[in-house]
Every structure is written in structure tokens, then in C-alpha cells.
N, C-alpha and C positions, 0 to 999 in steps of 0.2 A: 618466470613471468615478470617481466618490466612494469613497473607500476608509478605512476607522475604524482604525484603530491596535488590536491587542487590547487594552489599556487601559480603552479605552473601550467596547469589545463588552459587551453584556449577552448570557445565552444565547440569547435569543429572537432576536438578530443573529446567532449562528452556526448555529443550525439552525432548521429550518424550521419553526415551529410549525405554521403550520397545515395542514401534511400530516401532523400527528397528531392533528389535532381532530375535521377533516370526516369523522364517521364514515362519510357517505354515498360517501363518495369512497374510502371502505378497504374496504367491504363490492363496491365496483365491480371496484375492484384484486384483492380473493378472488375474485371472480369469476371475471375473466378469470384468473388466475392456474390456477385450476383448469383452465378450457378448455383451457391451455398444459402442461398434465401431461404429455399425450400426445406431449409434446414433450422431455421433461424441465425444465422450470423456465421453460418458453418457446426453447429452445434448441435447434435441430436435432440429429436424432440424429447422431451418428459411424458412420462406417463403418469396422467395426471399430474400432481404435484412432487413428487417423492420421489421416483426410482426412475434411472438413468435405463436407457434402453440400450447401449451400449455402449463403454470406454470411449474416453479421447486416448487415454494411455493404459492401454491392456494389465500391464504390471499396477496401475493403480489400484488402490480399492475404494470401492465405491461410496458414498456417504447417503443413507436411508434415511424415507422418513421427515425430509425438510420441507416446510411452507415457503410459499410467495409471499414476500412483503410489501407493502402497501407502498414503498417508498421505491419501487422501481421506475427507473426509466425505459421509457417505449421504445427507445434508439435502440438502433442496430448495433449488437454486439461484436467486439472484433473477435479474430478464428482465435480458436484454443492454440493454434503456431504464434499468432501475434504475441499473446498474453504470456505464453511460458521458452518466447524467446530473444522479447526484447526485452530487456529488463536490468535495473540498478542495483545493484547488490556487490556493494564494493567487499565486501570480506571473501570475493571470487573475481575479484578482478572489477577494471572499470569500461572496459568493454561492455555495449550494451549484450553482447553474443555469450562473452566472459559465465554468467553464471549457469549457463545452460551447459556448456561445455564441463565446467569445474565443480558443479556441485553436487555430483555424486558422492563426493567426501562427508555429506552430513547426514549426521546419523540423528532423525528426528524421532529415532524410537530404541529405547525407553528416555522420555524427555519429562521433564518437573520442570516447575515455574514458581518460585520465591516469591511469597505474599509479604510483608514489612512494612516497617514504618507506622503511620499514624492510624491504626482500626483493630477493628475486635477482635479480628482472627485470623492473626501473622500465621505463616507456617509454609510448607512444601506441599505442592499438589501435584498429582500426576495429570499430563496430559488427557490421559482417559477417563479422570474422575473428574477434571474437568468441563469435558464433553457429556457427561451425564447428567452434570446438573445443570443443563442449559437446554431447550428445545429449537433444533436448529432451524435457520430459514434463509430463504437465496435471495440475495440482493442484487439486481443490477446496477450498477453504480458507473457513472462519469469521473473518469481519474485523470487528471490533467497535473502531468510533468511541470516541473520548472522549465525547463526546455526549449518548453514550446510546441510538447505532442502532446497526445491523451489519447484514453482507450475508452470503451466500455466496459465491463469486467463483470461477472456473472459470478459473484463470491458468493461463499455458504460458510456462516457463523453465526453468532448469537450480538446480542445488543451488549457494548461496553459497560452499558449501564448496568445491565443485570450482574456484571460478574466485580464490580464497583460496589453495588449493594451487597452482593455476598457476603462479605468483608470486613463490611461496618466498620467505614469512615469514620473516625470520630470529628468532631467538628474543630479541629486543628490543621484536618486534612485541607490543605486547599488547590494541590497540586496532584498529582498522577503522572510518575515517571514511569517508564520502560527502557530494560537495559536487554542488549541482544548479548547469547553465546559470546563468548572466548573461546575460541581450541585453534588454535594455527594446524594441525591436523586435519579438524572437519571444515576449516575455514581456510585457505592456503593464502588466500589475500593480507591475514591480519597479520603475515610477516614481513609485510610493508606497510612506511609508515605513512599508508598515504590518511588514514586519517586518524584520530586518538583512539584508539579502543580500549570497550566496549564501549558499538555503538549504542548512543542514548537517546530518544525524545521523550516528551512530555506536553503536557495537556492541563488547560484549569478545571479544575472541579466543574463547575458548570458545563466546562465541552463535553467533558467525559460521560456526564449523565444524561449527554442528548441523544434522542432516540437515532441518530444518524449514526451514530459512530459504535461501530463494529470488529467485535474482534474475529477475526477469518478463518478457518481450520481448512477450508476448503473452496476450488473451481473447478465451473465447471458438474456439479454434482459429485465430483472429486477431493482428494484427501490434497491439501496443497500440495504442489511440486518442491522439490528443494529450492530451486531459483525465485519463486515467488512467496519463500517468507516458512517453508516447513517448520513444526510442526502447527505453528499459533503467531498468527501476525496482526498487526493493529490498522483498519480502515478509515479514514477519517473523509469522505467528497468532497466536503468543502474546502480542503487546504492541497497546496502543493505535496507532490510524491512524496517528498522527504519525509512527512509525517509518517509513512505509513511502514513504522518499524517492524525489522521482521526475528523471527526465531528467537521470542522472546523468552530469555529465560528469568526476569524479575519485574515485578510489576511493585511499585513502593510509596504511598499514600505519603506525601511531604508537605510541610509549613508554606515552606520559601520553592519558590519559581526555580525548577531547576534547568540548568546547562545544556541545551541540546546541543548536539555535538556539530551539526553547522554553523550555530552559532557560536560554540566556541572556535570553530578554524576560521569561518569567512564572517564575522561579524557585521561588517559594511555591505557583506552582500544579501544573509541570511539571518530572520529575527526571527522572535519563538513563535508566535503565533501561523506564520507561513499560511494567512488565508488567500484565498483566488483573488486579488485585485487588478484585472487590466488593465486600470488608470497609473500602476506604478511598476516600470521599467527595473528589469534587472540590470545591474550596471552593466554586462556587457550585450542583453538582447531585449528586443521587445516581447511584453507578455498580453499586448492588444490581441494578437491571434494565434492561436493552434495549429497544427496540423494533425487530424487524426489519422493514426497509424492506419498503412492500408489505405490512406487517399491520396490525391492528389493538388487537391486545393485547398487553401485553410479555410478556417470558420474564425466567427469572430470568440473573442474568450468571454465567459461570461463571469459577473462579480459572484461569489464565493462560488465559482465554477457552476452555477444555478439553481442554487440552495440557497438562495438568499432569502426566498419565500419564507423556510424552515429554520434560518440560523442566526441572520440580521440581527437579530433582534440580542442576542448574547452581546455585541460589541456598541451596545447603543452608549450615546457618549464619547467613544474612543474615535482616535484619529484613524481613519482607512489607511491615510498613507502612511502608518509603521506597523501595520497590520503584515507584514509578509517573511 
């Protein structure tokens, strides 16, 4: 598997032109889209709030027992094909198709996630004693790409805050990294170099304790797919995709602001904070409008992707335009 350095990516390398050209093929997509209303977005309904009436993917298992949170969007959710087969996930290639194809290789069970750095209680935890001490809830949420696409996305995890508090920060902590898997095995991409590995972002203490920001275990009423971030991935709606690390296996309470890994390769193009600003152009495209996956026409972008109501207020003082 051939894999380009971002360096050398042109846009047309990272997203898929021409699933925004073939008109005929977007008017096919409304189509069906409509026919799936009756569904909600193509989506099985819920019964009541909890349990799934039956699979998007039969071999999954289901996730019981989650509430509706207060913080959803009304908008039409895109299909469970959109969501688990476009998608970024360079340690399976950089093809948007790439981790659907490839990531049967990872093996998200039996998985632990490394507690460290600045709180009261470092140590190893299993993914599953993770998920018991948390009461899960499904979030609909607006995800908008650097790109220039976006989805709606119908996640089920817990609030970043509560698993933040768990941990007990001590007041040194001012930062919140997360570092994904290493295994060129489970991950076949990380034997190219197309970016530093292990991927890393991070978050300031204040983001992390905002009630928006979510850690994922699942879509859909489901257990994550590999290609969208298996077993435990990070949510943030108001910032660009890249925030939203996946297959995390270290979460590490630090001082100093650390390195995210686009900002360490594309620095001129990618800052740490990565909020939704449409007033400031990527150097090589505009981020004035979107296309949401599955349509045909764009939408205008809106500032922290339109959480601005709920987040604004974290960056008062600072300059918007190095916000990205």
C-alpha cells in the first residue's frame, strides 16, 4: 500500500473529488436518503431510549441502557454507510475508503488505556472497567472536517469531563494529551512514514472539562467500528476532525502544551487549538462552506461549527484567527 507523505498531498489526494462532482450520483444519494427518513437518517428507530431494535452490523454488539443528551442536534443524521466508510484514519491508509477496507487488523479487545502524568490516580485500566464507571449517553453531534465535508454522527460515550475527574488532576495539570496504539501489525499504515507515530492530540484543561467534549466507545447504539476510532476515541464538535483521536491507548495530565502531531508536520497549516473558524482559510482551500456528506450543495460553515452558543466563551480574549 503506497502511501504520500502530507508534503506531498495535493487536496484532491485527501478528499474525494469525485464524490462531489457526479451530480447524478448525489441526486441518487437524496434519493435514497429520503426513503430513509422514515427511519431517521437511515437509522433504526430506538426503543425508547436504550436498546437498539436491530443492528446496522449484525457481527456487532450492541451497547444498552444509554440516554439522550440534552446537547443534540435536530439535523438529519447521515446513514451508518456514510459514517463507517468515509473516514481518516491514517494508520490504515489515507484513502478516505482505506480504513474500512484495512482495519480488520485491530484488535480492540482485550485493550487498557494508560492513566499518567500530573493526578491522583496514574495507573492501567481496562477498557471495560472503564465503561462501568461511566453511564453512557448518545450524542448527536456536527463533525465538520478540515476538508470541507461534515457529517452528523450519532455517538454513544460518556462526558470527557467525568473520566478527567476520575483521576484527580492535580492543579499542575493544565494540559490533556492523548496518544493512539502503535502496532504496525494492527495498524499496517504505521509502516509508512507518512506521519510521526504515535498519533497524538491534546486539549487545555478547560476544553476537556466542557460538557461537550466526549469520549466515544460507540455508533450508532453500537460498539465503535475499527475505522471510526475502536475501542475508545476522543469527540470534541467544536474543532476540526483532526481533533478527534482515535484508539486511544494513553491519556497523560501535563504542565506544558503538548505537540500535536499536525502541528508537528504541517505547522503553517495546522495549530493546536483546531476550532471551527470560517473567517480563516486553509492555505490550500476555503473553510467559508461545507459539503455535507450525502448532499449536493454546500452549507455555509458555521464559527466553532455552532457551538459557539456553548464554547465562545473558553477563548475570550484570544485571537480567532490562530485559533485553528
Amino acid at each position: 500500500m503506497l502511501i504520500k507523505k502530507p508534503a506531498d498531498l495535493r487536496e484532491s489526494d485527501v478528499t474525494d473529488q469525485s464524490l462531489y462532482l457526479r451530480r447524478r450520483e448525489f441526486l441518487q444519494v437524496a434519493g435514497s436518503t429520503a426513503v430513509a427518513m422514515a427511519t431517521v437518517g437511515g437509522v433504526p428507530a430506538f426503543e425508547g431510549t436504550s436498546t437498539v431494535l436491530h443492528a446496522q452490523n449484525p457481527s456487532a454488539r450492541k451497547l444498552e441502557n444509554f440516554t439522550k443528551s440534552a446537547f443534540n442536534t435536530d439535523e438529519k443524521m447521515n446513514s451508518y454507510k456514510d459514517v463507517t466508510t468515509y473516514n481518516n484514519f491514517y494508520e490504515f491508509g489515507l484513502d478516505k475508503a482505506d480504513p474500512a477496507r484495512y482495519s480488520s487488523t485491530l484488535r480492540p479487545s482485550p485493550w487498557s488505556v494508560v492513566v499518567d502524568g500530573q493526578c491522583g490516580k496514574p495507573g492501567t485500566y481496562t477498557i471495560e472497567d472503564i465503561m462501568k464507571w461511566f453511564p453512557l449517553e448518545e450524542r448527536i453531534y456536527r463533525m465538520r472536517c478540515v476538508e470541507a465535508w461534515s457529517m452528523v454522527i450519532p455517538w454513544v460515550g460518556f462526558p470527557l469531563a467525568d473520566f478527567v475527574k476520575r483521576f484527580q488532576p492535580t492543579s499542575r495539570a493544565k494540559f490533556v494529551k492523548f496518544t493512539t496504539l502503535v502496532d504496525t501489525k494492527q495498524m499496517p499504515g504505521q509502516t509508512e512514514p507518512a506521519l510521526p507515530w504515535p498519533y497524538v492530540e491534546g486539549l487545555r484543561m478547560d476544553e476537556a472539562l466542557h460538557p461537550l467534549a466526549l469520549m466515544a466507545v460507540g455508533l450508532y447504539g453500537e460498539v465503535l467500528p475499527n475505522q471510526n476510532g475502536a475501542p475508545i476515541r476522543l469527540v470534541v464538535p467544536w474543532k476540526y476532525g483532526f481533533k478527534g483521536i482515535k484508539s486511544i491507548v494513553r491519556v497523560s495530565f501535563e504542565e506544558s502544551q503538548p505537540l500535536n502531531t499536525w502541528q508537528r508536520v504541517r505547522a503553517d497549516e495546522y495549530g493546536f487549538y483546531a476550532n471551527v473558524n470560517p473567517a480563516v482559510d486553509h492555505p490550500r482551500w476555503s473553510q467559508a462552506s461545507e459539503r455535507r456528506i450525502g448532499e449536493f450543495f454546500k452549507r455555509k460553515t458555521l464559527p466553532f461549527n455552532g457551538y459557539a452558543d456553548h464554547v465562545a466563551s473558553l477563548y475570550t480574549g484570544m485571537d480567532p484567527r490562530k485559533l485553528y
